[in-house]
LODO-197448 format. One record per residue (C-alpha): x, y, z. Coordinates in steps of 0.1 Angstrom, whole numbers, padded with zeros to 4 digits, always signed. Layout:
XYZ...
// end
This chain:
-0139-0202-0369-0117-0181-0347-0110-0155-0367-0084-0131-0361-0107-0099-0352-0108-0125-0318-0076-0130-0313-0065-0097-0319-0092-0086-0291-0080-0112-0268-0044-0098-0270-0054-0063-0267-0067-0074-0238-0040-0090-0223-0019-0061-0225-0039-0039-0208-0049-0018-0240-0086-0026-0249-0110-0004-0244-0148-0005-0232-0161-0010-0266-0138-0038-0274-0145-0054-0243-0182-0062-0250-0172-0068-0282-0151-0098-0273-0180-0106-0248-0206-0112-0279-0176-0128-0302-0167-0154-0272-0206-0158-0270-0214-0166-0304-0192-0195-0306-0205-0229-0314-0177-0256-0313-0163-0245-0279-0162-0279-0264-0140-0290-0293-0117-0259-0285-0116-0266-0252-0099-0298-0260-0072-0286-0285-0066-0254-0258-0063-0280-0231-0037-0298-0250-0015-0267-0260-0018-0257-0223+0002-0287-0215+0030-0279-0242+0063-0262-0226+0058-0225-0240+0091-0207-0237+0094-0173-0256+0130-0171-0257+0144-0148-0281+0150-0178-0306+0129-0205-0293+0097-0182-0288+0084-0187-0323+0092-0218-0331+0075-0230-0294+0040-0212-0310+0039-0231-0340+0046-0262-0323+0016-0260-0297-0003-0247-0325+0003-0277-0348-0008-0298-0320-0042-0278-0325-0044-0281-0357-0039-0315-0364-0063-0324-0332-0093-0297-0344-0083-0322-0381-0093-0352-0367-0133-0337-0358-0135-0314-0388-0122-0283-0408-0094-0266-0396-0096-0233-0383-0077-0208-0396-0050-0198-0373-0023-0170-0378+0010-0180-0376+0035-0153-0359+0065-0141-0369+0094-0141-0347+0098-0099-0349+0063-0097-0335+0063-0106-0301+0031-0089-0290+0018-0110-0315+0034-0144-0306+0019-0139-0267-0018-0145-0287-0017-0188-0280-0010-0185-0245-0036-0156-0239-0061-0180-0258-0052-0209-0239-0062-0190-0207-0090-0168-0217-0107-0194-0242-0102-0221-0218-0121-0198-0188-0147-0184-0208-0161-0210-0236-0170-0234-0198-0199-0205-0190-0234-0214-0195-0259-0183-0204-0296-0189-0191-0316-0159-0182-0326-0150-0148-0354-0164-0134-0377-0147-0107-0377-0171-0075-0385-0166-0039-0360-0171-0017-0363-0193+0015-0326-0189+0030-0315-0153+0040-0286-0137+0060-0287-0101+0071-0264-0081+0092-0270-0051+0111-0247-0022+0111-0217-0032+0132-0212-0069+0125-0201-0090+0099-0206-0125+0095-0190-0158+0072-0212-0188+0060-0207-0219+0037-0234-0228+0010-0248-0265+0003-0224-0264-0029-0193-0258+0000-0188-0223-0013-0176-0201+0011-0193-0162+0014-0181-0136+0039-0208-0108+0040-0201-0074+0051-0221-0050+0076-0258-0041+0065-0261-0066+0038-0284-0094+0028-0278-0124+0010-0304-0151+0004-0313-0179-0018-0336-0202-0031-0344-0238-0009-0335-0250-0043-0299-0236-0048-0276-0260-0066-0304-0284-0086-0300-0269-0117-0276-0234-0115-0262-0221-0076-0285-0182-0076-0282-0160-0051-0292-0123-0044-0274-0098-0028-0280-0062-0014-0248-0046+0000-0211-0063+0002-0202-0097+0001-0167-0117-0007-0171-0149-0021-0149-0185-0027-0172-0204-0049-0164-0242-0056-0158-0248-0092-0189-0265-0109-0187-0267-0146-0223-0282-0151-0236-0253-0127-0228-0220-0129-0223-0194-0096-0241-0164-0104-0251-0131-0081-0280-0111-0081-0281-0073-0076-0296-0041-0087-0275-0033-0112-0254-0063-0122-0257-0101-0123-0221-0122-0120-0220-0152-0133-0185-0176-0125-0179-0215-0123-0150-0217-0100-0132-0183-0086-0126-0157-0061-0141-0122-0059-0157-0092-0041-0188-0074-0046-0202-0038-0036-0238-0030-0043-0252-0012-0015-0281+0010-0030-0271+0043-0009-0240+0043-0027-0235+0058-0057-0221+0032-0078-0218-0008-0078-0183-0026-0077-0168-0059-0083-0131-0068-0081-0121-0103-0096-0091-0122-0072-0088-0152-0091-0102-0174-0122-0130-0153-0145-0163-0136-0144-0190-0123-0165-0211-0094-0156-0244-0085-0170-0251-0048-0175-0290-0046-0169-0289-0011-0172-0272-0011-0203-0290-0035-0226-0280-0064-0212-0246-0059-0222-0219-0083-0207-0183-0078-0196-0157-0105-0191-0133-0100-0159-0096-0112-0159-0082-0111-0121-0070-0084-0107-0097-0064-0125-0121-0046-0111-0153-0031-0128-0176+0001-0111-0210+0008-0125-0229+0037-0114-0262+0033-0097-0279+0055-0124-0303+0047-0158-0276+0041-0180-0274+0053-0218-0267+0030-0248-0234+0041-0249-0217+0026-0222-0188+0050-0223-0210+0085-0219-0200+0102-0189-0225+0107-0166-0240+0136-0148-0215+0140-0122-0188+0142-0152-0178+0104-0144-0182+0078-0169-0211+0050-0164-0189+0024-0161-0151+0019-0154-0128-0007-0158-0096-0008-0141-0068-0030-0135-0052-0033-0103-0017-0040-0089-0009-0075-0089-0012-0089-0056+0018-0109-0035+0010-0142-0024-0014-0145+0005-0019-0107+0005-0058-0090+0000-0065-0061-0017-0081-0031-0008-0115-0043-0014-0112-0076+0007-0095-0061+0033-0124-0060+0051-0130-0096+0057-0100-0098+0080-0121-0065+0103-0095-0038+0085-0112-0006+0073-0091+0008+0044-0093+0037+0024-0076+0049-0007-0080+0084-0018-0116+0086-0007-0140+0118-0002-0151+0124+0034-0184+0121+0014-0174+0086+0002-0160+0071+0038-0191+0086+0060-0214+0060+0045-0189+0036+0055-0180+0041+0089-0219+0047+0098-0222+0007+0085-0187-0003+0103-0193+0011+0138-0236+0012+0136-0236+0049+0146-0252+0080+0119-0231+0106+0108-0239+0143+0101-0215+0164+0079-0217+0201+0087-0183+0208+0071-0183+0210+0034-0153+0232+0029-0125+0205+0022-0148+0181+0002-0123+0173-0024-0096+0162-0001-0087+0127-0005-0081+0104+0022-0060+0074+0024-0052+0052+0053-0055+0014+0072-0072+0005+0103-0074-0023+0117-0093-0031+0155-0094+0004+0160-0117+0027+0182-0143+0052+0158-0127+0081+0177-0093+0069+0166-0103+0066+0131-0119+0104+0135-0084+0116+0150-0064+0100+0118-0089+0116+0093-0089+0147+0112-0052+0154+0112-0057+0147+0071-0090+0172+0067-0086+0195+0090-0121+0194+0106-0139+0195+0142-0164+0166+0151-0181+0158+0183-0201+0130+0198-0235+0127+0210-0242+0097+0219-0248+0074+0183-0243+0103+0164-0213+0123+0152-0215+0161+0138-0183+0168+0118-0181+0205+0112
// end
């Protein structure tokens, strides 16, 4: 049955207002679903209803596309019990649609645990390049300076693995029978069909993936396995430390262990910060010196020594695109107020 603890998380969700807690708790109450192919069906028959919440037609629009569910769930078995919304309520009311779209997204995922294999493809860049490639499935993977990605000889025959150690964007080609899913340290993402980003380089200090399009679901190794389901536009950091049982205690550096956050909705054809990169533009956005060093060491292959730790909570912000390391420097400099010279591959900022 979908009760109404689910829905009500669902909605919570959709507004923007769940928190951490919640979120895994809708994780395990997705999970633990039996008859998701059954509502799949009925959700993919409301989804084809006209849903107009007008200020008269709103409810009346609900209760129609859920009669539609009720009377197709009928014909296979009991009917679920479904809450019908009254017209004063319309954060309530907006519970079909968000339903519709998370239920619909979610319920496809298959859950198999990982499985140790040796991989026979792999792609590495060296500080200072980038490349692009397409997998046997047709998915398309841009990976980012001083990252590997490999998998097995056998990707696609039963599930589409693959590992990764640093930054990689990736298109994957919708498979229902054969899920996507990413390796790293500290998080596995498992998707069907979408579009998303993800940082794990392991001399940073946390892990990050930012969902474009469709839906994922990360797995928390460090915090019992735990999984998180990603809407787009969301964007999920984990740090890169042993994490308690309480995903929600801060961590040492008074930050918590994992963050959720939801980002500005996008314009058509425009990337966000975090893909920027793929079309060769460095971006920051109120970043520590501390944070970008690592950064432009990987962009422009050359090792960076900080000397100056007197400004180390100024933030920097700022889009570059094509341009020289000593421009960059100069931009940062004007922002930071500190001296740097070159030697060679090496820059002392002081």
């Amino acid at each position: 049955m979908y009760n109404d603890r689910l829905i009500y998380l669902i909605i919570k969700k959709q507004s923007g207002e769940i928190t951490l807690e919640e979120q895994l708790e809708l994780s395990d109450l997705i999970k633990s679903k039996e008859d998701s192919g059954l509502f799949i069906d009925s959700m993919n028959e409301v989804l084809s209803s006209s849903l107009v919440y007008t200020s008269e037609a709103k409810n009346s629009s609900v209760n129609s596309a859920l009669d539609k569910v009720r009377a197709r769930i009928k014909t296979a078995g009991p009917e679920p019990v479904v809450k019908r919304y009254r017209p004063a309520r319309t954060y309530f009311a907006i519970a079909a649609s968000v339903v519709l779209v998370l239920g619909c997204a979610f319920f496809y995922w298959m859950h198999s645990d990982e499985q140790a294999q040796h991989a026979h493809n792999i792609v590495v860049t060296k500080k200072g390049s980038k490349t692009n490639l397409i997998l046997p499935d047709g998915t398309k993977v841009w990976v980012n300076a001083d990252s590997r990605l490999s998998y097995d000889k056998d990707f696609g025959s039963t599930i589409r693995e693959v590992y990764l150690t640093g930054e990689a964007y990736f298109d994957v080609v919708k498979d229902k029978k054969k899920p996507f899913i990413v390796h790293t340290d500290n998080i596995d993402i498992k998707v069907l069909g979408t579009a998303f980003n993800v940082r794990a380089y392991i001399d940073e200090k946390n892990t990050q993936t930012t969902l474009l399009r469709g839906a994922i679901e990360v797995l928390l190794k460090k915090n019992n396995n735990k999984t998180l389901l990603l809407a787009p536009n969301e964007k999920m950091i984990v740090r890169n430390t042993e994490a308690s049982s309480h995903p929600e205690q801060l961590s040492k550096g008074g930050l918590p262990e994992i963050e959720l956050l939801k980002l500005a909705p996008r314009k058509i054809d425009s990337l966000s910060v975090e893909t920027e990169w793929t079309q060769n533009r460095l971006v920051f956005e109120q970043e520590t010196l501390a944070d970008i060093i690592p950064v432009l060491e990987r962009w422009y292959n050359i090792t960076i020594e900080l000397k100056n730790t007197r400004n180390a909570d100024v933030l920097y912000r700022g889009k570059f695109e094509n341009d020289s390391l000593e421009d960059v420097l100069e931009s940062l400099k004007m922002i930071g107020n500190f001296s740097y010279r070159i030697q060679k591959d090496k820059i002392i900022i002081y």
